[in-house]
DOSE-103136 format. One record per residue: residue in three letters; x, y, z of N, C-alpha, C in turn. Coordinates in steps of 0.05 Angstrom, whole numbers, padded with zeros to 5 digits, always signed. Atoms other than C-alpha are relative to their C-alpha. Last residue first. Example, Ala and Ser with C-alpha at 12.3 -4.5 7.8 and 13.67 -1.06 7.14 Angstrom:
! DOSE-103136
SER-00016-00024-00001+00273-00021+00143-00015+00022+00014/ALA+00018-00024+00000+00246-00090+00156+00018+00024+00000/
! end
This chain:
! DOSE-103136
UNK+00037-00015+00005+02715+00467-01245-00013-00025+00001/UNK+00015+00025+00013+02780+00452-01211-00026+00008-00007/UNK+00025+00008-00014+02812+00521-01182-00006-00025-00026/UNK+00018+00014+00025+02886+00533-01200-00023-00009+00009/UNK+00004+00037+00005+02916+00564-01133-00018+00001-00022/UNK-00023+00007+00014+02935+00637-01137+00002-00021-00016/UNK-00005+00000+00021+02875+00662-01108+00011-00013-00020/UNK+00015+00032+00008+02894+00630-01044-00019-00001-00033/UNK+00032-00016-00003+02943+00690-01041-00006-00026-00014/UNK+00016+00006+00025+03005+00662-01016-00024+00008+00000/UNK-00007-00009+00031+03046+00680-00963+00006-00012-00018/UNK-00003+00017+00015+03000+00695-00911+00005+00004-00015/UNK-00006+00031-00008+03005+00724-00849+00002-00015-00019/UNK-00023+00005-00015+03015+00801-00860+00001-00029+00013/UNK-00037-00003+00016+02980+00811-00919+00015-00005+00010/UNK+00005+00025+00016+02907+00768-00886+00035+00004-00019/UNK-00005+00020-00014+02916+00817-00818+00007-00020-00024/UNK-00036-00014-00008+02918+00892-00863+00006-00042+00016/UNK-00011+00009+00027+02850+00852-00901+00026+00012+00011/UNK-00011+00025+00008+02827+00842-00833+00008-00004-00022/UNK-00017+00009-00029+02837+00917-00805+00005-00041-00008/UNK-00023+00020+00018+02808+00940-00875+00021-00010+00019/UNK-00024-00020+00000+02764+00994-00836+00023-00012+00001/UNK+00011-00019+00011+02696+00956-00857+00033+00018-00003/UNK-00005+00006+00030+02722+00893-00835-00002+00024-00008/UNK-00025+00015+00014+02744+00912-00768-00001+00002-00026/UNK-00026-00015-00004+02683+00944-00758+00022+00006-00004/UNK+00002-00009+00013+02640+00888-00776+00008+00030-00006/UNK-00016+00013+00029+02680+00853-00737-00014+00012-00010/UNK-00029+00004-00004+02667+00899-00665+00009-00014-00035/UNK-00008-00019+00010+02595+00896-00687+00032+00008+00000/UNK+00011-00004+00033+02583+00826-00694+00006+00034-00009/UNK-00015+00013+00008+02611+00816-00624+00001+00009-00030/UNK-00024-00018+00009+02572+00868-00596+00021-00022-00001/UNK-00001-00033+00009+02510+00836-00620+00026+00010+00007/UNK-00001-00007+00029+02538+00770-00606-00005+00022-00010/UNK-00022-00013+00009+02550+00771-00529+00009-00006-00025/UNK+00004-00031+00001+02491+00751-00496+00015+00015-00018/UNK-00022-00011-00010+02510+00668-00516-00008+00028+00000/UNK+00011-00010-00023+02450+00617-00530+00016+00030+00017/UNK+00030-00003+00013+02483+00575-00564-00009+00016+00033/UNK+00020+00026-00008+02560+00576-00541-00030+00015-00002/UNK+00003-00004-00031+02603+00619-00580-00028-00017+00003/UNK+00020+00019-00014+02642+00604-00649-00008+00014+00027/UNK-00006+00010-00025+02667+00650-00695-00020-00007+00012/UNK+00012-00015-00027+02654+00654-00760+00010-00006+00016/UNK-00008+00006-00028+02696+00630-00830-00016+00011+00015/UNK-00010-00029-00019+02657+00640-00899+00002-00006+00030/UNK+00012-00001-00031+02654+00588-00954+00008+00026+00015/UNK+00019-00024-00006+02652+00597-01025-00012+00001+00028/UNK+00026+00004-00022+02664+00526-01049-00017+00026+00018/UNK+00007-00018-00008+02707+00536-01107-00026-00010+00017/UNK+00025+00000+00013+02752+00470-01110-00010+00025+00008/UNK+00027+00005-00015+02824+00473-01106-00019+00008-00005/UNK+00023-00005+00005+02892+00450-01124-00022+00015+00005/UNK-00012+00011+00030+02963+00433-01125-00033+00007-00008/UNK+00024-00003-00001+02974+00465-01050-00005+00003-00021/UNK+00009-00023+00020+03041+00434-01041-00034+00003-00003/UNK+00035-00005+00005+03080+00395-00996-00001+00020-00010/UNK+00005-00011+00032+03150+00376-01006-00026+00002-00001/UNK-00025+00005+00009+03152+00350-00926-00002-00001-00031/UNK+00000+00018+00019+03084+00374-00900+00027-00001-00020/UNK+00009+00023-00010+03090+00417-00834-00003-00023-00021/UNK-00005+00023+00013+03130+00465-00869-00001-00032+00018/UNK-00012+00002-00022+03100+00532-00834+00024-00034-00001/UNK-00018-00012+00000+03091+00549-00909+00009+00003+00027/UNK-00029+00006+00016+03064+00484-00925+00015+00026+00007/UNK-00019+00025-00016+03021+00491-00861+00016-00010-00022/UNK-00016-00004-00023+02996+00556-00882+00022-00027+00009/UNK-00026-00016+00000+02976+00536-00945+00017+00017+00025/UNK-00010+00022+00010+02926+00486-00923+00036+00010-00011/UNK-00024+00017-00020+02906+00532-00877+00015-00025-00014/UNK-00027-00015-00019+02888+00581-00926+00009-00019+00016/UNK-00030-00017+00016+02861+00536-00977+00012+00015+00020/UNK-00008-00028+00006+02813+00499-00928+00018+00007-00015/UNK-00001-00024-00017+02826+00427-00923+00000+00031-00013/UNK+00021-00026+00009+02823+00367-00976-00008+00014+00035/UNK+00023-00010-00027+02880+00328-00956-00014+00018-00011/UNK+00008-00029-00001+02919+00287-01013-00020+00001+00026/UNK-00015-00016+00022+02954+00222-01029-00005+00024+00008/UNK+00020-00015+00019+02942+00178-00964+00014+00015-00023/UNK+00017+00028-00011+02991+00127-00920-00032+00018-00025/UNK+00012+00013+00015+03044+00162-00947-00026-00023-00004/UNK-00001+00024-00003+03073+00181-00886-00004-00022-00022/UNK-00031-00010+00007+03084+00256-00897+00010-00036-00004/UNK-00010-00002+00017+03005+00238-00911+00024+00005-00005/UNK+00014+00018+00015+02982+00210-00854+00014+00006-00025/UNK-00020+00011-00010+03020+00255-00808+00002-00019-00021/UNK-00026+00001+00022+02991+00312-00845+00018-00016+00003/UNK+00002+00000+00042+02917+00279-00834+00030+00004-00008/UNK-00001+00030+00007+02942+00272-00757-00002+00000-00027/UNK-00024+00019+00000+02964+00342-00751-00003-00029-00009/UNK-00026+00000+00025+02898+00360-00779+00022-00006-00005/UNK-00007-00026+00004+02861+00328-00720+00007+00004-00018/UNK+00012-00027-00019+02813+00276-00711+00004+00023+00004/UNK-00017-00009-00020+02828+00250-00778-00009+00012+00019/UNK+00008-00028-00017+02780+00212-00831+00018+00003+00024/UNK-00022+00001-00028+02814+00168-00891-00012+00022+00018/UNK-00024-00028-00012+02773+00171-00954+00000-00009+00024/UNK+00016-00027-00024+02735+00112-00984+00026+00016+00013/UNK-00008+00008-00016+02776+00090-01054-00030+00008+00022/UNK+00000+00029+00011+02745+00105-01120-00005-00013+00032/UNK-00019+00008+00008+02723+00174-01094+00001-00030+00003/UNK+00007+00041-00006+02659+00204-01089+00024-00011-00010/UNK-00020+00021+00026+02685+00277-01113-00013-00021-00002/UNK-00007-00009+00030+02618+00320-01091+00027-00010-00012/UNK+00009-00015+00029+02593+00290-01033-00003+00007-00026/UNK+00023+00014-00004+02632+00248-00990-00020+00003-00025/UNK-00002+00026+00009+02693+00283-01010-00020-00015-00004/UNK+00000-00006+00036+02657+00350-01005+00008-00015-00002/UNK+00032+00016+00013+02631+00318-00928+00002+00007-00037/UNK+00014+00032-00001+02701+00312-00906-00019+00000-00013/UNK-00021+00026+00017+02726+00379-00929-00009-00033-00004/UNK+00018+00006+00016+02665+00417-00887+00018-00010-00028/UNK+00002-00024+00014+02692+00386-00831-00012-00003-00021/UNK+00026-00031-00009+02664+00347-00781+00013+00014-00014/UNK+00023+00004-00006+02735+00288-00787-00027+00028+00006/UNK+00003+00003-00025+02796+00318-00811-00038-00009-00001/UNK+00016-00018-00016+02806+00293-00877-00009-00004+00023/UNK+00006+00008-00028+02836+00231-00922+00001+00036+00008/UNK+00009-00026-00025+02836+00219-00986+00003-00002+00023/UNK+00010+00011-00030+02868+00168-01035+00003+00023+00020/UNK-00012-00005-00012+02860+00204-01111-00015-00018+00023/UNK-00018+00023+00009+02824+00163-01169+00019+00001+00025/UNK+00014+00034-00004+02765+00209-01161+00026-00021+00012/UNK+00006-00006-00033+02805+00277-01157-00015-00025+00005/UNK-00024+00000-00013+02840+00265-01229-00009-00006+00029/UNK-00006+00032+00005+02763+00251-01255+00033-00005+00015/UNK+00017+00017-00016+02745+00319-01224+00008-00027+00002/UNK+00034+00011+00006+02799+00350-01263-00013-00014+00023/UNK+00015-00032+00003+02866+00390-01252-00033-00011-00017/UNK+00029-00002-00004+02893+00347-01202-00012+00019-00013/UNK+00006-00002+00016+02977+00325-01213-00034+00000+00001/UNK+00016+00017+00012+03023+00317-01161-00029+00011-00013/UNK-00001+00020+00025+03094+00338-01170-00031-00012-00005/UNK-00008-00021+00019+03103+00372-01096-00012-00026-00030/UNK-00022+00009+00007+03061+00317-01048+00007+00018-00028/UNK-00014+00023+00006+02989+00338-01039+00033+00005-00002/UNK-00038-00004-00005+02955+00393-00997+00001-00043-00013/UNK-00005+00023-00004+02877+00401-01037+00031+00004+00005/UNK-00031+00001+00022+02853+00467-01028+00006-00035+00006/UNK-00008+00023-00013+02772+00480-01002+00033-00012-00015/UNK+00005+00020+00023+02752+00550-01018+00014-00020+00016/UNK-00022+00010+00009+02751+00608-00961-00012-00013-00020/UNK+00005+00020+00019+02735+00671-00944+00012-00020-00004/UNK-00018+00000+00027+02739+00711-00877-00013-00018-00015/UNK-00022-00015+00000+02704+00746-00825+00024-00002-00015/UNK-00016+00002+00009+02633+00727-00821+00025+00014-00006/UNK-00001+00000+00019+02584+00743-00773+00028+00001-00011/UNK+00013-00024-00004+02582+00701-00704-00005+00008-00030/UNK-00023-00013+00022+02565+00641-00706-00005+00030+00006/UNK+00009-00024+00009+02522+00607-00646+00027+00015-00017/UNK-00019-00022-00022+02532+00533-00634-00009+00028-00018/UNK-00011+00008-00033+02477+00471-00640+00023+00020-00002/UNK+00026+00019-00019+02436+00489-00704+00008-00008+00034/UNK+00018-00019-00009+02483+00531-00740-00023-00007+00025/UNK-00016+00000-00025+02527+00475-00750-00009+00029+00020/UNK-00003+00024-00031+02478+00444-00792+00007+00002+00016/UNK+00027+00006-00008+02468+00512-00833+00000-00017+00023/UNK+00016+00017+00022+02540+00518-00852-00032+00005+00021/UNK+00024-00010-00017+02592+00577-00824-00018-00025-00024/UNK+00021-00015+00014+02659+00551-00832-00030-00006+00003/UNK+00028+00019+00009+02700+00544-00778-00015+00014-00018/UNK-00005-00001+00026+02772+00569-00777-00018-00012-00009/UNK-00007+00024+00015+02777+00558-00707+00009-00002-00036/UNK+00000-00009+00028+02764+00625-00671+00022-00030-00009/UNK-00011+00011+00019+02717+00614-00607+00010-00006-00027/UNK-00001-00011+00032+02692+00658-00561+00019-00012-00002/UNK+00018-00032+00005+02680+00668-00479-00011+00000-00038/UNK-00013-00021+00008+02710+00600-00466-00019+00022-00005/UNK-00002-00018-00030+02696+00534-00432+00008+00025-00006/UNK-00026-00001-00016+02670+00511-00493+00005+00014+00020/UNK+00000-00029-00010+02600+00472-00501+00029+00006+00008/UNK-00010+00011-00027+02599+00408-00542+00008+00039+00003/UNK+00023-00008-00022+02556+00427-00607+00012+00003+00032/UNK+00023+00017-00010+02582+00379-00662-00010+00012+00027/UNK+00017-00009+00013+02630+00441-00682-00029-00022-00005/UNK+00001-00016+00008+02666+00442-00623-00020-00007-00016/UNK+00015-00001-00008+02675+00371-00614-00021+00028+00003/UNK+00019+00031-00005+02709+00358-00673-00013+00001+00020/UNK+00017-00009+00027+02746+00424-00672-00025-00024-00004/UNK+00006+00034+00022+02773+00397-00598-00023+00015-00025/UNK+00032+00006+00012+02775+00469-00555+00005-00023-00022/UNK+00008+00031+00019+02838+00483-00519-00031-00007-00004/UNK+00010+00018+00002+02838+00557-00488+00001-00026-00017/UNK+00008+00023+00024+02882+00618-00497-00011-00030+00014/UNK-00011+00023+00005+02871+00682-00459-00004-00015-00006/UNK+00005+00017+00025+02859+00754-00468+00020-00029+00004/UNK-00014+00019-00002+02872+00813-00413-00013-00020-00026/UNK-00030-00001-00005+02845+00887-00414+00014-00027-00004/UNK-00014+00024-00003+02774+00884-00447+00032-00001+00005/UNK-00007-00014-00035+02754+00950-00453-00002-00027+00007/UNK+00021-00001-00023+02704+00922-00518+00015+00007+00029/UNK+00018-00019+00015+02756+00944-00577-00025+00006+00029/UNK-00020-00028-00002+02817+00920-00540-00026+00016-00014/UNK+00001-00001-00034+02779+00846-00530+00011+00033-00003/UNK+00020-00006-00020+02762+00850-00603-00002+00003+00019/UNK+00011-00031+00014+02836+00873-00631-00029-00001+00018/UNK-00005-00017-00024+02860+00818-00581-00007+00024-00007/UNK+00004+00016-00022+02816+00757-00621+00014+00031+00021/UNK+00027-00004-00005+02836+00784-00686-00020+00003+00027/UNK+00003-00030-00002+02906+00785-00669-00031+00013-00008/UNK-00020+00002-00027+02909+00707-00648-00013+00038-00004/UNK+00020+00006-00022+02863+00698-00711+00002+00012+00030/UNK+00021-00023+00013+02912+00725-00763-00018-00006+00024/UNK+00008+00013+00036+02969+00697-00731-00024+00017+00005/UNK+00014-00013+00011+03010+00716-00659-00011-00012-00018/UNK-00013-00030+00001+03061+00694-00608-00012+00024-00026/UNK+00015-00002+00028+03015+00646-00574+00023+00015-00008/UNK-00025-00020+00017+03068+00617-00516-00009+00002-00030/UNK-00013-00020-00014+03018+00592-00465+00026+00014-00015/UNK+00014-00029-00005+02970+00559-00508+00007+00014+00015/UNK+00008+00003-00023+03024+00519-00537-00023+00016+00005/UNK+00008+00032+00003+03067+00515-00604-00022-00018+00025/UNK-00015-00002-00028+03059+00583-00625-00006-00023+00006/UNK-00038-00012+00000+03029+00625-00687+00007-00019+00029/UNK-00010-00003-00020+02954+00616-00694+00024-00010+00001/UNK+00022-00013-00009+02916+00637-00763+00014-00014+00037/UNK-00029-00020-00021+02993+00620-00793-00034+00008+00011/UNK-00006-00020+00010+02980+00562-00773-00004+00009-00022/UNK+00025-00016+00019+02929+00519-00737+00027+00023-00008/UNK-00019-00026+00009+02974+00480-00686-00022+00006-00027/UNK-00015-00005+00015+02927+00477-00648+00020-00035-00009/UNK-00025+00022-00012+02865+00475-00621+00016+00010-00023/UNK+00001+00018+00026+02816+00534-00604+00013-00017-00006/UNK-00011+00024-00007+02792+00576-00544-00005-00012-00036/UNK+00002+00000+00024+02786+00652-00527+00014-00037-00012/UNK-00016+00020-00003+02785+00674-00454-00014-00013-00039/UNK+00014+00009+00015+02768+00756-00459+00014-00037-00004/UNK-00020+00013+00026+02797+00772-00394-00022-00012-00017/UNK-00024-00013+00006+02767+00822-00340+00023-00016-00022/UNK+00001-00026+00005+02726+00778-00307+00022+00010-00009/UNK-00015-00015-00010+02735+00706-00331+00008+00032+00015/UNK-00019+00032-00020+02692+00657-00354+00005+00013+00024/UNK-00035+00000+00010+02657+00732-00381+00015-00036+00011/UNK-00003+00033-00007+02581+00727-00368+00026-00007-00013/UNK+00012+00004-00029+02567+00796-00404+00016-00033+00006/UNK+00020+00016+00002+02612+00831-00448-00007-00016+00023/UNK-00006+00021+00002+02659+00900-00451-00029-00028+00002/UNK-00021+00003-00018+02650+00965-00444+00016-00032+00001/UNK-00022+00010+00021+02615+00969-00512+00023+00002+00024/UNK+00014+00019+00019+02548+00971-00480+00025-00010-00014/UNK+00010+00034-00015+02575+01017-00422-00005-00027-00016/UNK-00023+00019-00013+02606+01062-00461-00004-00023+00011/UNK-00015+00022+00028+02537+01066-00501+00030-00008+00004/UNK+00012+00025+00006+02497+01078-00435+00014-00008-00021/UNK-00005+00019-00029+02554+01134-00414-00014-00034-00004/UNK-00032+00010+00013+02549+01165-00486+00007-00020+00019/UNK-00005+00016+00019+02474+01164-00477+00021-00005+00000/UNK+00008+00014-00008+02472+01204-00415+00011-00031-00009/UNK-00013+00017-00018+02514+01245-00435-00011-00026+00009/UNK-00032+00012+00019+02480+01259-00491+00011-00007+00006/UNK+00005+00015+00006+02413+01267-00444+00022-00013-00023/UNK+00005+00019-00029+02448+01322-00401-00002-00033-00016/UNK-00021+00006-00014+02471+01358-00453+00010-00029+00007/UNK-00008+00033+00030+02404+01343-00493+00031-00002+00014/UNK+00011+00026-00005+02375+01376-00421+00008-00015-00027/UNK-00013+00015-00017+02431+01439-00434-00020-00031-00002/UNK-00031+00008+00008+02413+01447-00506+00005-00014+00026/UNK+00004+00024+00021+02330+01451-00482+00025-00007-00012/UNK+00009+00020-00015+02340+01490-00423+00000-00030-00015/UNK-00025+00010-00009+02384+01546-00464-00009-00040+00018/UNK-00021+00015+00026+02330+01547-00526+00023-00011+00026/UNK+00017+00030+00020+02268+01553-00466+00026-00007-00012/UNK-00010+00021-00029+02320+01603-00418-00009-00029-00012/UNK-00020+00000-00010+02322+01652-00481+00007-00021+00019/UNK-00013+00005+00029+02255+01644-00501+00025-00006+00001/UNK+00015+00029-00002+02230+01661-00432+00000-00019-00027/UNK-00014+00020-00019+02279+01717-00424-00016-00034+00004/UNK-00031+00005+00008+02264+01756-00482+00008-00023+00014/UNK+00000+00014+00031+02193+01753-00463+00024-00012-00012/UNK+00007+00043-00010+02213+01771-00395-00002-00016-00020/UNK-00028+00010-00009+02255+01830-00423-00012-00024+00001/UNK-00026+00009+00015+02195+01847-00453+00015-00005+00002/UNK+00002+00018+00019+02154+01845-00395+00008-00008-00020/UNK+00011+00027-00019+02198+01896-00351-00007-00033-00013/UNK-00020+00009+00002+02195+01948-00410+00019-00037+00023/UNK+00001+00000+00027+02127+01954-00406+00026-00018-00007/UNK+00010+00027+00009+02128+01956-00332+00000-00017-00027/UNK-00016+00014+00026+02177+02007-00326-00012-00028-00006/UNK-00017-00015+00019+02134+02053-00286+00022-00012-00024/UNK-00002+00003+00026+02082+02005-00262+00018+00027-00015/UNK-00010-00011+00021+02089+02016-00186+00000-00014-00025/UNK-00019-00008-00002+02046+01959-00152+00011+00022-00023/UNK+00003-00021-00014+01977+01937-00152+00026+00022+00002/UNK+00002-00017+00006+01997+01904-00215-00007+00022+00020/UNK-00012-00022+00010+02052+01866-00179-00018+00019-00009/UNK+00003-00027-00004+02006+01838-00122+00013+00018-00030/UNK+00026-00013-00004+01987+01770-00153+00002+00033+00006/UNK+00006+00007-00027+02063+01757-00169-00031+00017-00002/UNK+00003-00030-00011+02071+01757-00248-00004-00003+00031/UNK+00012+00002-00034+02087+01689-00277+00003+00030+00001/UNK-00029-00010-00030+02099+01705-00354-00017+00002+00025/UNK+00002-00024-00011+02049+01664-00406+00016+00001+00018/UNK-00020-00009-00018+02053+01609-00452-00005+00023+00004/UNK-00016-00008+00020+01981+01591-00499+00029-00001+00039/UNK-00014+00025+00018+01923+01554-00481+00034+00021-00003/UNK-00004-00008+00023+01885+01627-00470+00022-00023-00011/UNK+00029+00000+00015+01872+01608-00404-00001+00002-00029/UNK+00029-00017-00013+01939+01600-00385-00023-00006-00011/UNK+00022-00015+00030+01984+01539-00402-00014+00014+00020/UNK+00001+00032+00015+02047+01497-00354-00023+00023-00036/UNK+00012+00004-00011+02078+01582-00332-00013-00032-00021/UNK+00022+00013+00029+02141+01603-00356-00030-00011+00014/UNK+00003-00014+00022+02190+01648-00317-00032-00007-00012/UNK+00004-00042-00002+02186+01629-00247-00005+00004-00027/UNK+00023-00006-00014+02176+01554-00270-00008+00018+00012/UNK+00028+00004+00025+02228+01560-00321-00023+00005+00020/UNK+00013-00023+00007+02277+01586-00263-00014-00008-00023/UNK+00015-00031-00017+02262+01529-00231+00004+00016-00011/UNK+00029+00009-00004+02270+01468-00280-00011+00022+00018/UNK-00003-00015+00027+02354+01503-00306-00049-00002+00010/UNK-00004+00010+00024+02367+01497-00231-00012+00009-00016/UNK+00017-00010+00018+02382+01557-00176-00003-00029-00023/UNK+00009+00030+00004+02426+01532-00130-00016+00001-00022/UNK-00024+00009+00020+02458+01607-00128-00008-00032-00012/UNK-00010+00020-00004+02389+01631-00112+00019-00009-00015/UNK-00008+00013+00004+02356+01702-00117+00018-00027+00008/UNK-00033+00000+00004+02303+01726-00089+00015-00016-00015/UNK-00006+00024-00017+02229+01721-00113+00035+00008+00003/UNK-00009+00028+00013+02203+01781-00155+00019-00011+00020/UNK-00006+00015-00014+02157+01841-00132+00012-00027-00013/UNK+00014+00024+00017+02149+01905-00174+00014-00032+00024/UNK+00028+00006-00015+02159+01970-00140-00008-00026-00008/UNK+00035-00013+00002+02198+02001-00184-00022-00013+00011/UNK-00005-00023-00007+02272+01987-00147-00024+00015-00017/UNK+00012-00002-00032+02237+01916-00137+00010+00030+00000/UNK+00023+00015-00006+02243+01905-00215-00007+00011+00032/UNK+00019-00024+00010+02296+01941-00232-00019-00003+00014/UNK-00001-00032-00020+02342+01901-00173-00016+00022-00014/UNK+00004-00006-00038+02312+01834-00201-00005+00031+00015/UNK+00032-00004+00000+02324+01852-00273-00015-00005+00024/UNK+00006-00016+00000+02396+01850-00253-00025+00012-00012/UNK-00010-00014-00031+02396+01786-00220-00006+00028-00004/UNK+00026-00002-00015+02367+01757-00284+00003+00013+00027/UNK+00019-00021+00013+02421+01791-00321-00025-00001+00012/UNK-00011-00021-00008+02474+01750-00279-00027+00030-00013/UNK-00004+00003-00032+02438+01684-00283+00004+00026+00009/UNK+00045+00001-00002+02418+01695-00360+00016+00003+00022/UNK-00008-00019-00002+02509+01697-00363-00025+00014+00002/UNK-00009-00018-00021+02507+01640-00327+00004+00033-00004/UNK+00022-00001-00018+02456+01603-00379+00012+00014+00022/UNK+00025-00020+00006+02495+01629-00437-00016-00003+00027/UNK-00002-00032-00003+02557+01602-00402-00017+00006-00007/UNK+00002-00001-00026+02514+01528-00391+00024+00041-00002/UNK+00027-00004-00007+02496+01525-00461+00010+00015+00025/UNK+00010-00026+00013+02577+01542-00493-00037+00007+00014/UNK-00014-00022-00016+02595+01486-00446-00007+00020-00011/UNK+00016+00001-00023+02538+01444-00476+00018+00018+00018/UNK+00024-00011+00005+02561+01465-00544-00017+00000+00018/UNK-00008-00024+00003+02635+01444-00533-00021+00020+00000/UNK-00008-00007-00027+02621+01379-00503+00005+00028+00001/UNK+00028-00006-00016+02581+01365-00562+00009+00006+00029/UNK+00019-00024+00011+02633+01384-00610-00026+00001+00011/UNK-00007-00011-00003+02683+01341-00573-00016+00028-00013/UNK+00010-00003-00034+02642+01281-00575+00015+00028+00008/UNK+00024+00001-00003+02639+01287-00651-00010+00004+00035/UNK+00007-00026-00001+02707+01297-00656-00034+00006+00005/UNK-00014-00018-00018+02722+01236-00619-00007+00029-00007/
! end
């Protein structure tokens, strides 16, 4: 803002110098023809490209800038000729510095207009005029509300209207997107997608991320009382995880457990599973894993563990999508001016910190 206000102030400061040339050139006029010397009338239309081309000439012979003269003036009185050319001099210096502020004026504007435009908002909207934004729920506290017509906020929810409010985006609405199909590639009907996906290589390959916006580790939600502070503890445990995440494949992977693990289409189902006893533990994200004990979706649930995995959330948009560059900048924005570390104090409470990590 101040920045645009110190160039608005320096092109208004061009254009009085250049009216107050206007008025002096008028009165070098009336010397001028009251000694005999011939110069063009004047013009209120006058632009900054004409009087250069009275004044200034492209190159004389001599390569160099020279003052238009009319063929007849030397026939003409030369009594203040002298003085006459120096002025011009003055004045062709004078009109060069004002021609060259006003045309960056011109070309600043220009620019500010091309860079409103670029951050006016994004291309190939669903929707004109609404950023439509799709994910499933219940996902708390990264989405707050039991519907997609009654969000009433979470860290995502407010992520999601900060970018639409950043790009002149007036409206913002919520979509169902299947995480499971989502991150195997299935296209959503949405502008942008904030799940709580983390960014892997494989999933790179069929949807477009944007850049990262939060951290996570993988927490294990078990039953208050229960007991994981080794690998060999985490073997012996009965698993179960939403299906396509990156939870499922660190079971797979890196515990290998006695049992085979339990896979869920949704997370509700995993915590149904487990209020049920039908499993011991869910390996999910640390934040959402603690969200949903502190929205108390798991009946004495507790987040008793977790592994350091060092992942980083993106948002989703369909491969191929115009609208990552100013996506990427909008969050790296955000992040920079601590807008998602003000979002991570005010939704969650527990720092995922906190949790005892398994080495």
């Amino acid at each position: 803002m101040a920045a645009d206000l110190a160039s608005s102030s320096s092109c208004q400061a061009a254009y009085d110098v250049l009216e107050v040339w206007r008025g002096q050139a008028a009165d070098v006029r009336g010397r001028a023809l009251d000694s005999g010397h011939f110069l063009p009338e004047e013009r209120p239309d006058e632009t900054v490209a004409e009087l250069l081309s009275f004044w200034i000439a492209p190159e004389g012979d001599g390569k160099g800038v020279m003052v238009h003269r009319h063929s007849n003036a030397q026939d003409r009185g030369g009594g203040d000729m002298g003085a006459l050319t120096r002025f011009r001099g003055a004045l062709v210096i004078l009109v060069t510095a004002v021609a060259l502020v006003v045309a960056g004026c011109g070309g600043g504007n220009n620019q500010s207009s091309s860079g409103q435009q670029a951050s006016s908002g994004l291309k190939d909207l669903v929707t004109s005029g609404t950023l439509t934004v799709g994910t499933e729920l219940p996902a708390p506290p990264f989405w707050i509300g039991k519907d997609y017509d009654s969000i009433t906020g979470g860290y995502e929810v407010d992520l999601a209207k900060e970018i639409a409010k950043r790009l002149n985006i007036a409206n913002v609405k919520y979509v169902e997107m299947p995480f499971a199909g989502l991150v195997a590639g299935q296209r959503c009907k949405c502008d942008i997608d904030f799940s709580q996906v983390t960014i892997t290589s494989d999933r790179a390959k069929v949807v477009q991320f944007t850049v990262p916006y939060f951290d996570a580790n993988q927490g294990i939600l078990a039953k208050k009382g229960t007991t994981v502070s080794s690998m060999a503890d985490a073997k012996k445990l009965r698993w179960g995880a939403q299906t396509n995440t990156t939870g499922a494949a660190y079971i797979a992977d890196n515990i290998k457990p006695s049992s085979e693990p339990k896979l869920y289409n949704t997370t509700v189902d995993a915590f149904t599973a487990l209020n049920a006893g039908q499993i011991d533990a869910v390996l999910l994200d640390t934040p959402i894993v603690l969200g949903a004990v502190k929205a108390g979706q798991i009946k004495d649930g507790a987040v008793v563990a977790q592994f350091k995995t060092g992942e980083q959330y993106g948002a989703v948009l369909n491969k191929g999508s115009p609208n990552v560059a100013a996506i990427n900048q909008v969050i790296n924005s955000l992040k920079s001016e601590g807008f998602t570390d003000q979002l991570f104090k005010k939704y969650f409470g527990a720092d995922p910190t906190s949790v005892p990590f398994i080495s």
